[in-house]
ChimeraX commands (.cxc) that place a marker at each C-alpha (Angstrom):
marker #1 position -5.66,29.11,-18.80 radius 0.5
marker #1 position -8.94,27.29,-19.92 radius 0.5
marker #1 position -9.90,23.70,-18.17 radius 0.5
marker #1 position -8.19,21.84,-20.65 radius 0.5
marker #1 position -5.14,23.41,-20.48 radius 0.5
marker #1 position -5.42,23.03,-16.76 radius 0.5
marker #1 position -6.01,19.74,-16.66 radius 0.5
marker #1 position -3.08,18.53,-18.98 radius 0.5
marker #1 position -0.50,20.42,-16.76 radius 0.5
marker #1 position -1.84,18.59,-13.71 radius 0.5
marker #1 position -1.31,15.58,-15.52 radius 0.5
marker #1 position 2.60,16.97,-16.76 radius 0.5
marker #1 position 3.01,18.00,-12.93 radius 0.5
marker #1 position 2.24,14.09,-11.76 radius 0.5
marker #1 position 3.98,12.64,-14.37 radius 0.5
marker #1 position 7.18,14.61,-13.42 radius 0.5
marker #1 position 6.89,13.29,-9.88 radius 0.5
marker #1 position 5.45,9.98,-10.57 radius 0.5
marker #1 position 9.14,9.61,-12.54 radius 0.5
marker #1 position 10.96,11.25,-9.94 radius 0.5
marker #1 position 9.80,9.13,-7.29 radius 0.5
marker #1 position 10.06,6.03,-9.39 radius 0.5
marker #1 position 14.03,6.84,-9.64 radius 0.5
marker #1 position 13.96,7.56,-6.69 radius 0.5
marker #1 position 12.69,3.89,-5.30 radius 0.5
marker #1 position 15.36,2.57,-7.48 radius 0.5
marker #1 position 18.29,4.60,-6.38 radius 0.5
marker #1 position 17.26,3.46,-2.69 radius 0.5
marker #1 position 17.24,0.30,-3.45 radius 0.5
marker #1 position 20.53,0.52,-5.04 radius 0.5
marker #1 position 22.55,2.61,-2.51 radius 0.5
marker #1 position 20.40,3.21,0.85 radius 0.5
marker #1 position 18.46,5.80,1.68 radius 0.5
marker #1 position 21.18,7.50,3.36 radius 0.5
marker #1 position 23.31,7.35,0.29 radius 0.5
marker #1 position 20.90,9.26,-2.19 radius 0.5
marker #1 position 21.22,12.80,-2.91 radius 0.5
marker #1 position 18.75,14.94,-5.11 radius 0.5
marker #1 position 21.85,15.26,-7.59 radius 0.5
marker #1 position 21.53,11.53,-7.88 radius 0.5
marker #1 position 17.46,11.47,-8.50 radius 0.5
marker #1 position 17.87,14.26,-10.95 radius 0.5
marker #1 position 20.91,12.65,-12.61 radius 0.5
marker #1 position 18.68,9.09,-13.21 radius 0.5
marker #1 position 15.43,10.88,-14.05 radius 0.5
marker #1 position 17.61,12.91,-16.66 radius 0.5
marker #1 position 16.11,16.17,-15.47 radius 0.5
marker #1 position 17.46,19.46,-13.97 radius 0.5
marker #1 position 17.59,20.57,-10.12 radius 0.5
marker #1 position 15.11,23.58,-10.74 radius 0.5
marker #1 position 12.61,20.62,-12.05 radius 0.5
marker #1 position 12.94,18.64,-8.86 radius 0.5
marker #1 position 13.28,21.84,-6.50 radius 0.5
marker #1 position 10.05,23.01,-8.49 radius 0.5
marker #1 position 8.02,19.77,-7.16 radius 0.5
marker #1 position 10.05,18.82,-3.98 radius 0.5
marker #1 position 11.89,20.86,-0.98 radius 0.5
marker #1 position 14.37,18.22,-1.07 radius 0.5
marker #1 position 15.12,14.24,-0.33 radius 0.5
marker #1 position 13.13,14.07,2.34 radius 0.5
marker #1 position 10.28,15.73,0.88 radius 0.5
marker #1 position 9.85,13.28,-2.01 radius 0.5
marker #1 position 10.07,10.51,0.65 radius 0.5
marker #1 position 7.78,11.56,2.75 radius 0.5
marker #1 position 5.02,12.30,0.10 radius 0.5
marker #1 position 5.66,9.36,-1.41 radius 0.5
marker #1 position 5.27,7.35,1.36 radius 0.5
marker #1 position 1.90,9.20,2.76 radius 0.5
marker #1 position 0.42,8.89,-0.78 radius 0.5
marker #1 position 1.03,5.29,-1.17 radius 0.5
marker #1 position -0.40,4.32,2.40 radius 0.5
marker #1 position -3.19,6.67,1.97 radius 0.5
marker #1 position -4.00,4.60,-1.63 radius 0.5
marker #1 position -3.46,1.53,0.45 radius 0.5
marker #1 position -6.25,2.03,2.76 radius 0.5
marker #1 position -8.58,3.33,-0.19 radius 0.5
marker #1 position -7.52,-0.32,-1.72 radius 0.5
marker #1 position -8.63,-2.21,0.91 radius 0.5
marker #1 position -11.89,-0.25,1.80 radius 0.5
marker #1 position -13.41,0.67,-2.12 radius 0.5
marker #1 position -14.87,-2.89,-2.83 radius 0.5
marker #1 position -16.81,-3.23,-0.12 radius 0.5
marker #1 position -17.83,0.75,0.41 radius 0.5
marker #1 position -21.58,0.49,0.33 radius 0.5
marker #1 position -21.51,-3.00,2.41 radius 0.5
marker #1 position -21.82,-3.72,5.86 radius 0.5
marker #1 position -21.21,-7.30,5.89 radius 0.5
marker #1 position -18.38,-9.38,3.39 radius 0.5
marker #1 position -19.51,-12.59,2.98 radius 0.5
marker #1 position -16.37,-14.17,1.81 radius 0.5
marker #1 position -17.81,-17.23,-0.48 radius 0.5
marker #1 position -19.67,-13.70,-2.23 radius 0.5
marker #1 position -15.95,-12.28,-2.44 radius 0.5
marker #1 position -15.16,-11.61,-6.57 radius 0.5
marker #1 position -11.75,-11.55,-8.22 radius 0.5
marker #1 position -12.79,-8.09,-9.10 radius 0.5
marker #1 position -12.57,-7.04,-4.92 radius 0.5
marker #1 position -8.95,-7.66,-4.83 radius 0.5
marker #1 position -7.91,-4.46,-5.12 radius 0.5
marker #1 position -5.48,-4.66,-1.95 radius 0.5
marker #1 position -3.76,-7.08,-3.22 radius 0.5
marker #1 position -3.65,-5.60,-7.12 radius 0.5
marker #1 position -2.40,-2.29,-4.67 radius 0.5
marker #1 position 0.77,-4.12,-3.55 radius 0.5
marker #1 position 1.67,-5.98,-6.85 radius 0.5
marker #1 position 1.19,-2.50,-8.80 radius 0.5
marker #1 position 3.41,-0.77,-5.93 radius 0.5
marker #1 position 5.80,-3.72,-5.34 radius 0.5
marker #1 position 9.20,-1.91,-6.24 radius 0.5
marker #1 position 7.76,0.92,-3.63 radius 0.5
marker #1 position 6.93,-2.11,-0.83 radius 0.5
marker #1 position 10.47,-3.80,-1.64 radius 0.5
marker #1 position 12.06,-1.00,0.49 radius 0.5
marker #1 position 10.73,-2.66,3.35 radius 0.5
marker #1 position 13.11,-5.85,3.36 radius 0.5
marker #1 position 16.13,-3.02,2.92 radius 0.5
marker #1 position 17.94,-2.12,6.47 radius 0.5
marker #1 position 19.14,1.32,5.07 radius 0.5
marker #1 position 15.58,2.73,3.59 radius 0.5
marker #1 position 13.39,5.25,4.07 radius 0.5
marker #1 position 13.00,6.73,7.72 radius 0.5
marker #1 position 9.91,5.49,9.79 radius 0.5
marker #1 position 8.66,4.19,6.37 radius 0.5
marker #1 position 8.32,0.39,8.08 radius 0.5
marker #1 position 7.16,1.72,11.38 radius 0.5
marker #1 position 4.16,3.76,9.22 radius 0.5
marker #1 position 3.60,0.79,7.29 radius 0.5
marker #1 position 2.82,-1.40,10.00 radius 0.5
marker #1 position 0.34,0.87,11.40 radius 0.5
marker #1 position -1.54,1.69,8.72 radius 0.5
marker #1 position -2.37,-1.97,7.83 radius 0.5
marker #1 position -2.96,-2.37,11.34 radius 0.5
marker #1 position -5.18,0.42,11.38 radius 0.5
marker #1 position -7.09,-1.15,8.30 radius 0.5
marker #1 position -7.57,-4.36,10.16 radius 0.5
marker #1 position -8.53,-3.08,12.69 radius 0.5
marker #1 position -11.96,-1.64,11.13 radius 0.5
marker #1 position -13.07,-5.29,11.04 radius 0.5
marker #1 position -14.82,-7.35,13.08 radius 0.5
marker #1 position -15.04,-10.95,12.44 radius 0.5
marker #1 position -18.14,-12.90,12.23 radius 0.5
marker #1 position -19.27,-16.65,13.02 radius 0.5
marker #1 position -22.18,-18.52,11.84 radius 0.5
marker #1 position -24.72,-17.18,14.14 radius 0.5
marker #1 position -23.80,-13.20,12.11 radius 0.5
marker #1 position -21.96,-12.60,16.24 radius 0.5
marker #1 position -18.32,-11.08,16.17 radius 0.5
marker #1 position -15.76,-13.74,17.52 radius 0.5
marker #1 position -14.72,-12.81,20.83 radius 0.5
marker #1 position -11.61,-14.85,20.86 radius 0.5
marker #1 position -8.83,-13.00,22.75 radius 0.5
marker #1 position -6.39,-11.48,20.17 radius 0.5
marker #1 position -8.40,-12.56,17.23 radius 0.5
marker #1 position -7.64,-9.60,15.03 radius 0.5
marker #1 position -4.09,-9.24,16.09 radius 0.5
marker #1 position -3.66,-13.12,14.92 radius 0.5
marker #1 position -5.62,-12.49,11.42 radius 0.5
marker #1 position -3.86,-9.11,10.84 radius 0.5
marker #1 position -0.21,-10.52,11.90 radius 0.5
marker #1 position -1.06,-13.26,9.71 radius 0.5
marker #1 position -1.62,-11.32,6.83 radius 0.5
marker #1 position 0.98,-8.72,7.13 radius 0.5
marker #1 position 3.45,-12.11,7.32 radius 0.5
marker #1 position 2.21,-13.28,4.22 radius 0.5
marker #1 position 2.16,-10.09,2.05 radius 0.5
marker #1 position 5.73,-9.24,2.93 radius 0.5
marker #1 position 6.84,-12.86,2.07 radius 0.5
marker #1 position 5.16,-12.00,-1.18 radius 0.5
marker #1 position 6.78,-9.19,-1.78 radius 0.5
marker #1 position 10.03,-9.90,-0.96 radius 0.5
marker #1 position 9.70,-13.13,-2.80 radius 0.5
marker #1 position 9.31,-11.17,-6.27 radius 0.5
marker #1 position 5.44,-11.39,-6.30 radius 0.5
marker #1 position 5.82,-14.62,-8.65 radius 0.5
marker #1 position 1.77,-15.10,-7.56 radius 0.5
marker #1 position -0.46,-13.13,-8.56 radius 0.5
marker #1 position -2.87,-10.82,-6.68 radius 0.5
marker #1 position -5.56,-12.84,-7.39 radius 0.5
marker #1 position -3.50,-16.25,-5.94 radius 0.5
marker #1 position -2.13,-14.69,-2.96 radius 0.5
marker #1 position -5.56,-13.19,-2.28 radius 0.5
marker #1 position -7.30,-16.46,-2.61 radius 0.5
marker #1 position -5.06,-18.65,-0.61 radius 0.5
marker #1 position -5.59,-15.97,2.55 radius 0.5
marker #1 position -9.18,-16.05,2.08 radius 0.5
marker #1 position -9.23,-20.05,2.66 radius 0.5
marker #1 position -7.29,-19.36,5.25 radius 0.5
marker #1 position -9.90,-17.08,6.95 radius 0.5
marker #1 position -12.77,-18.89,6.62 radius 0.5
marker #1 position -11.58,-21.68,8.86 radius 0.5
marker #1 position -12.19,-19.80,11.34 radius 0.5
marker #1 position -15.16,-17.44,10.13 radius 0.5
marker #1 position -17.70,-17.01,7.11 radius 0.5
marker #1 position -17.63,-13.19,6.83 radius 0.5
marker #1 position -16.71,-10.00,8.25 radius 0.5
marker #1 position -18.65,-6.39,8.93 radius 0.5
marker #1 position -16.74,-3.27,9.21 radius 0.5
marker #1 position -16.54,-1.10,12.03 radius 0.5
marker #1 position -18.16,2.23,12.70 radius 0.5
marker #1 position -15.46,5.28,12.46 radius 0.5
marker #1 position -16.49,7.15,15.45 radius 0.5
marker link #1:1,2 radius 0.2
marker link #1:2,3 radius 0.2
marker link #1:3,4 radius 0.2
marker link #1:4,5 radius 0.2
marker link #1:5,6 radius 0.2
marker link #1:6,7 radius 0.2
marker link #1:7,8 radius 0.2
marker link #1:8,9 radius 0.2
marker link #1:9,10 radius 0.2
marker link #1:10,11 radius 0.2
marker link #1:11,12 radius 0.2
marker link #1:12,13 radius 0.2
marker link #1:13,14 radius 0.2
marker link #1:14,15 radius 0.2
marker link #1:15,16 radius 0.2
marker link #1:16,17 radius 0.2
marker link #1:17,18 radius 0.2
marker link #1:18,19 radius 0.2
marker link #1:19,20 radius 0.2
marker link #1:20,21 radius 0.2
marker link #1:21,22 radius 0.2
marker link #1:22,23 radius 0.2
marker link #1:23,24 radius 0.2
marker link #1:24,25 radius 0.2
marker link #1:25,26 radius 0.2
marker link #1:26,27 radius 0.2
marker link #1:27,28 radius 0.2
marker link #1:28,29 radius 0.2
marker link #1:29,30 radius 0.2
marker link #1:30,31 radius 0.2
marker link #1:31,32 radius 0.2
marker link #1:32,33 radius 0.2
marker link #1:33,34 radius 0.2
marker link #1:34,35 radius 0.2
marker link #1:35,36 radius 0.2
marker link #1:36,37 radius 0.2
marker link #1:37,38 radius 0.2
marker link #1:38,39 radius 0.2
marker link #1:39,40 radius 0.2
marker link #1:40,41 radius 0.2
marker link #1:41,42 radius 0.2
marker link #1:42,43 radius 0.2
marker link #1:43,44 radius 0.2
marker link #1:44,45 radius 0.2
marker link #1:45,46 radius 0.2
marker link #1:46,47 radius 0.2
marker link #1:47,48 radius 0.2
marker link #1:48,49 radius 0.2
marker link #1:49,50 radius 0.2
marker link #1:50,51 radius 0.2
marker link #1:51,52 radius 0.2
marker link #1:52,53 radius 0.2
marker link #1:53,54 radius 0.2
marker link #1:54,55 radius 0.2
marker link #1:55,56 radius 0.2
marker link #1:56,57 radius 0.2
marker link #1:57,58 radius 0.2
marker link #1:58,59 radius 0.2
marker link #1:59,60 radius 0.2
marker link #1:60,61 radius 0.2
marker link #1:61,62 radius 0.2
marker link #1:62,63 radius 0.2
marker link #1:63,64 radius 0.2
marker link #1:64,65 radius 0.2
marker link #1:65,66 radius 0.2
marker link #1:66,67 radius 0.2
marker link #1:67,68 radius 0.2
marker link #1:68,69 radius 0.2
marker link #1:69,70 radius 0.2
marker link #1:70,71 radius 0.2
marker link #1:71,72 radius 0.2
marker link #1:72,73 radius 0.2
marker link #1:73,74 radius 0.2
marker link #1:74,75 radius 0.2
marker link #1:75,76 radius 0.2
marker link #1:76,77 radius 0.2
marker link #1:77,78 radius 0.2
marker link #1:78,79 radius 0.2
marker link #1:79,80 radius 0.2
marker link #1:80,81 radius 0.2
marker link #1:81,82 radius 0.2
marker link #1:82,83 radius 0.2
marker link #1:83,84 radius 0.2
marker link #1:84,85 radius 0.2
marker link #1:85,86 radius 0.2
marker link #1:86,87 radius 0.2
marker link #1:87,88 radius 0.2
marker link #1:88,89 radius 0.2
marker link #1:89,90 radius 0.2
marker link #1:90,91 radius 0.2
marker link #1:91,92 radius 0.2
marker link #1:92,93 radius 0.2
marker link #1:93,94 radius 0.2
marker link #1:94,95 radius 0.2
marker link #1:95,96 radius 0.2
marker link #1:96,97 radius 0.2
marker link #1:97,98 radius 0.2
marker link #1:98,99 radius 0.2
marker link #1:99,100 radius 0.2
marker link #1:100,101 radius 0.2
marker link #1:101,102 radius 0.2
marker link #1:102,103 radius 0.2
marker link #1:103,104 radius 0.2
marker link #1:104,105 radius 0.2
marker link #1:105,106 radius 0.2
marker link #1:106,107 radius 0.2
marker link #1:107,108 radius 0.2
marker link #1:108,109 radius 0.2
marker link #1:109,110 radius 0.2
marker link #1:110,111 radius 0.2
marker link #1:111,112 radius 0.2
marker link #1:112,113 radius 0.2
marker link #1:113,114 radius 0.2
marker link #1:114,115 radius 0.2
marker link #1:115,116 radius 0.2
marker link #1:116,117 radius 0.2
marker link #1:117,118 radius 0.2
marker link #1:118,119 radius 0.2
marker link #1:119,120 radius 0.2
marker link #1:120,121 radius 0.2
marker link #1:121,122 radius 0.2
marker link #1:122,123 radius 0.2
marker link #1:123,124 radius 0.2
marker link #1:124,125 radius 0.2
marker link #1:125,126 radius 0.2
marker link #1:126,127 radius 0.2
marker link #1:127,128 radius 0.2
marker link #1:128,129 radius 0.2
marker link #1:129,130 radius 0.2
marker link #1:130,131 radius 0.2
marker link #1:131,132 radius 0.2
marker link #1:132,133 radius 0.2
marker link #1:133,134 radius 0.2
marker link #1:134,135 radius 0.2
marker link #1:135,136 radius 0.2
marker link #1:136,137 radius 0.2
marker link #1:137,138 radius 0.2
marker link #1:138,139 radius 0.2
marker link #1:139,140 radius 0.2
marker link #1:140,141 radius 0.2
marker link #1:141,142 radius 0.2
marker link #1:142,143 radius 0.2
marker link #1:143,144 radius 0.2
marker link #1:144,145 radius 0.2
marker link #1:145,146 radius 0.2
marker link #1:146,147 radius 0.2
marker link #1:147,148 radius 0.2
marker link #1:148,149 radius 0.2
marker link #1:149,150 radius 0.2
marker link #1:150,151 radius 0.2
marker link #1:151,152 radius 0.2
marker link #1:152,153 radius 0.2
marker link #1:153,154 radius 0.2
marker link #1:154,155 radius 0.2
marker link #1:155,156 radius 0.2
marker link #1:156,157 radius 0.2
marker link #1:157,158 radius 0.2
marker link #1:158,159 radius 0.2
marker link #1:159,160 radius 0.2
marker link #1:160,161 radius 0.2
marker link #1:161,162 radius 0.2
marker link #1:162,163 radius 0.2
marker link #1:163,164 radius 0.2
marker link #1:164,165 radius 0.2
marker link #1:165,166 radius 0.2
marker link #1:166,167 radius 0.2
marker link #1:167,168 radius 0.2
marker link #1:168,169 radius 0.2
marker link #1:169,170 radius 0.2
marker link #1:170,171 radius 0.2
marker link #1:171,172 radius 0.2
marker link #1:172,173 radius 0.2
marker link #1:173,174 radius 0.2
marker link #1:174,175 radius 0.2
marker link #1:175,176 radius 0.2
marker link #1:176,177 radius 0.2
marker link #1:177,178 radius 0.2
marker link #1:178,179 radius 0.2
marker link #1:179,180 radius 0.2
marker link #1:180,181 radius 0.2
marker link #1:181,182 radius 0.2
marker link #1:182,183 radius 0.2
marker link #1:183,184 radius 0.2
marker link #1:184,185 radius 0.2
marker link #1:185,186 radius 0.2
marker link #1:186,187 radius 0.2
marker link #1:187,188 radius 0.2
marker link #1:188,189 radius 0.2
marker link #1:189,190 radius 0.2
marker link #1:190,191 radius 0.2
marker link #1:191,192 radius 0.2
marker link #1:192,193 radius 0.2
marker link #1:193,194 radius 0.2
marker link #1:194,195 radius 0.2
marker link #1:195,196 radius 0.2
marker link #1:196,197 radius 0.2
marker link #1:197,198 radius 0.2
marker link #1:198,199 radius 0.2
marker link #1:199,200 radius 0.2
marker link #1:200,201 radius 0.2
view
């Protein structure tokens, strides 16, 4: 098989289980995850059970990749912007840096499954501490370029943020990325004019 080839079965391989996962989002949403059975995912995608067994062990495969790959591309959201900078200034902040935001409104059927009591196993428990993790690879700064050393700073900026993205989301993202991203970033800077990112040890 010559690159070419190669490369436009990868691309047949993610479609597959892009559409496979997308059904099975929807199917969730519809019945609980408790309720969905691979018969079901195939049935919707309109594909066979040697297709989905040829991609995924079974439902809790699909859920599980789906839900590592979508956090992982979370994180990547939030850091790619700002990857060769050590301090954010946020009045320097361009629409074109919203990419955490554009993350959640591209994934927001994905995200729904959070406000569902019946959905994916752990999948709100990972959540949370993945954009906790994120947050916490900030430091916030004040005028004097000092980190603010008020007591549970981060855990009141992070909280707040998490609040208002889930409101978002399970309000039908009516606002845009670009809105919702805005509005937060007034709200930070009443309390600081930029940010540096922490050293991974």
């Amino acid at each position: 098989m010559n690159l070419e080839n190669h490369s436009m079965g990868d691309r047949r391989i993610r479609r597959t289980k892009n559409l496979l996962k997308g059904h099975f989002i929807q199917l969730v949403k519809e019945k609980g995850y408790k309720n969905v059975t691979v018969t079901d995912i195939v049935e919707k995608a309109d594909y066979n059970r040697s297709t989905f067994y040829l991609h995924f062990k079974d439902k809790e495969d699909i859920a599980e990749e789906l839900v590592a790959e979508t956090l992982a591309e979370l994180e990547t959201a939030f850091h790619q912007p700002f990857i060769n900078t050590k301090v954010v200034e946020y009045d320097l902040i361009l629409p074109s840096s919203n990419a955490f935001f554009r993350h959640f409104y591209v994934n927001r059927e994905f995200y729904s499954l959070l406000s569902l009591e019946d959905t994916i196993p752990r999948f709100k428990e990972k959540f949370f501490l993945k954009f906790k993790e994120v947050f916490e690879g900030i430091t916030y700064l004040n005028e004097a370029n000092e980190g603010i050393v008020l007591e549970h700073f981060n855990t009141y900026k992070m909280y707040g943020s998490y609040g208002v993205i889930l409101e978002w989301i399970n309000g039908g993202c009516i606002q845009t990325p670009e809105e919702i991203a805005d509005n937060l970033l007034e709200i930070f800077k009443t309390n600081s004019i930029s940010f540096r990112f922490n050293k991974k040890s």
